[in-house]
C-alpha positions as a printed Julia matrix, in Angstrom:
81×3 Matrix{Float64}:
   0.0    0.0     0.0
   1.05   3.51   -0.69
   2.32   5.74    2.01
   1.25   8.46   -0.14
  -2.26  10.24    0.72
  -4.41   9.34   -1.71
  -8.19  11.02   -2.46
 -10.72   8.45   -2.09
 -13.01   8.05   -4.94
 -16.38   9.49   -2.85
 -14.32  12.42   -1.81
 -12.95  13.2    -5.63
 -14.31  16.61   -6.8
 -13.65  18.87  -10.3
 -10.88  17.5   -12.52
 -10.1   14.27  -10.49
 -13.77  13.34   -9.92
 -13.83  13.49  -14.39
 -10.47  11.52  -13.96
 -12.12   8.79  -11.47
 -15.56   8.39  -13.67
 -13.68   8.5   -16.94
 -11.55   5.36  -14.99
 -14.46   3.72  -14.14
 -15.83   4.01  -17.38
 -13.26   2.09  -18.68
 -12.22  -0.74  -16.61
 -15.03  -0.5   -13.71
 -12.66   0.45  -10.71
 -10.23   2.92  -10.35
  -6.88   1.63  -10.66
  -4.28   2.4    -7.4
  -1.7    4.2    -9.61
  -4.06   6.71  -10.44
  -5.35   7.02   -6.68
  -1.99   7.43   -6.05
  -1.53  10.45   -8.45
  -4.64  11.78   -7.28
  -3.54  14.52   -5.01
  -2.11  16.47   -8.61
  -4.87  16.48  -10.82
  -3.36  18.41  -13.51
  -0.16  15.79  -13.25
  -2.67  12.98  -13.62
  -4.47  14.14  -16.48
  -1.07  14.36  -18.9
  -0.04  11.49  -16.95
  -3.39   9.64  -18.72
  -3.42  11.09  -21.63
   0.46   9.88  -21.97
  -0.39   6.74  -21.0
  -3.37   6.56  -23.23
  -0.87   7.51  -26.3
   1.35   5.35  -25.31
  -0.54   1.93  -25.0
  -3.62   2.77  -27.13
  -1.77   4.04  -30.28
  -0.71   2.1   -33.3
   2.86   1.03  -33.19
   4.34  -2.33  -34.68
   3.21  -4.0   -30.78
  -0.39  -4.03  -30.88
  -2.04  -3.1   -27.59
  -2.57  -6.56  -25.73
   1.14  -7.15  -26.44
   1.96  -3.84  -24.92
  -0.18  -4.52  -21.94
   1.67  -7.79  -21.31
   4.67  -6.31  -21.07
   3.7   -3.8   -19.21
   2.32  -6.42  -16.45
   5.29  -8.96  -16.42
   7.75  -5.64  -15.91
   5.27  -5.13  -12.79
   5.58  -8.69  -11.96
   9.09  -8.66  -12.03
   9.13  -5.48  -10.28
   7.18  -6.82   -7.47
   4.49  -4.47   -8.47
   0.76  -4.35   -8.19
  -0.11  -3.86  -12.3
């Protein structure tokens, strides 16, 4: 668990609450690296729409592939993906 203070999801107002629905929207939960971002809004929004470039985009590694490498770095890591 982070030791970072994180804004819970019920408390989320503004930009972040738009950053938490637009999460939920896509994968039904929001995920704890963008809880843990949650206290910079504005650093969390490029931060998705970086990450949203980065994995979504077309590249010579479709998506899934770019996702599984993404979650056995994590692994490795000892990170939650």
């Amino acid at each position: 668990m982070a030791w970072i203070q994180q804004v819970p999801t019920d408390e989320a107002t503004g930009e972040l609450e738009k950053i938490y629905t637009a999460a939920k929207g896509r994968s039904g939960d929001v995920a704890h690296i963008i809880t843990v971002m949650s206290q910079r809004p504005r650093v969390l929004s490029t931060f998705m729409r970086f990450y949203v470039q980065l994995m979504k985009s077309e590249t010579t590694l479709p998506s899934r592939e770019k996702e599984l490498l993404a979650t056995v770095t994590s692994e490795v890591n000892g990170c939650f993906y």
